[in-house]
Structures are given as structure tokens and as C-alpha cells.
C-alpha positions in Angstrom: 99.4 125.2 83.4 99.6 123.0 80.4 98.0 119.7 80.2 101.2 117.2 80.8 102.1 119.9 83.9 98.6 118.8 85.5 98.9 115.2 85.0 102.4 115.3 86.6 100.9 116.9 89.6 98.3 114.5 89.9 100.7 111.9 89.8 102.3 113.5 92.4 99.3 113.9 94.3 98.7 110.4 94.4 102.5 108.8 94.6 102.4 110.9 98.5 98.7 109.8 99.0 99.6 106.0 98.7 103.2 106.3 100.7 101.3 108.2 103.5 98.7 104.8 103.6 101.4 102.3 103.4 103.3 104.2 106.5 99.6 104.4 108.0 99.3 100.9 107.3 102.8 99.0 108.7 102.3 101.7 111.7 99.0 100.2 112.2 100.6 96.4 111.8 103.3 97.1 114.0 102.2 99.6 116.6 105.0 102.0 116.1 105.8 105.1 113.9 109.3 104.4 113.3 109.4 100.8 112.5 105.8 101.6 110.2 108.1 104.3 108.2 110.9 102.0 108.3 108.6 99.0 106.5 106.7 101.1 104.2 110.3 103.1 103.1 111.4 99.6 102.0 108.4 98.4 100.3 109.0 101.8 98.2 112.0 101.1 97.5 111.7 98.0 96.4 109.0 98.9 94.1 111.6 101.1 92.2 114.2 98.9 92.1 111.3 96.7 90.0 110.4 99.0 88.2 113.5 100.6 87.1 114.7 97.3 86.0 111.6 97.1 83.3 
């Protein structure tokens, strides 16, 4: 696997890492699953939108 193929799974790695914390996290604040996922899906997605407009 070349070099840049590894980094990209890292990356990866770590993107699905963070959003399974953040839905750990508001799940945690909120004391339900579905409104956790729903909180930590927007906070994603709002990231993006930031990002994408750099």
C-alpha cells in the first residue's frame, strides 16, 4: 500500500474514532441514544459546512 493510501486510512481511522466519541459524548449529556446521534450528526455537519467554505 503506498504511502498517501496509509495516511488516508489513518485519517479514516480517526475521522470514525472522534464521531463515535462525540455520539458517546451528547448520549452521555443527554441520556439517550437517539437524541446523542442526533446532536453529534449536527455538530458534524456543521464542521463541514465550515470547513468547505475555507
Amino acid at each position: 500500500m503506498s504511502r498517501i493510501a496509509k495516511f488516508v486510512v489513518i485519517i479514516n481511522d480517526n475521522v470514525s474514532w472522534m464521531e463515535d466519541k462525540a455520539v458517546q459524548f451528547y448520549t452521555n449529556l443527554f441520556r439517550e441514544k437517539d437524541l446523542g446521534e442526533k446532536y453529534a450528526e449536527r455538530a458534524s455537519f456543521s464542521k463541514r459546512i465550515v470547513s468547505n467554505s475555507e
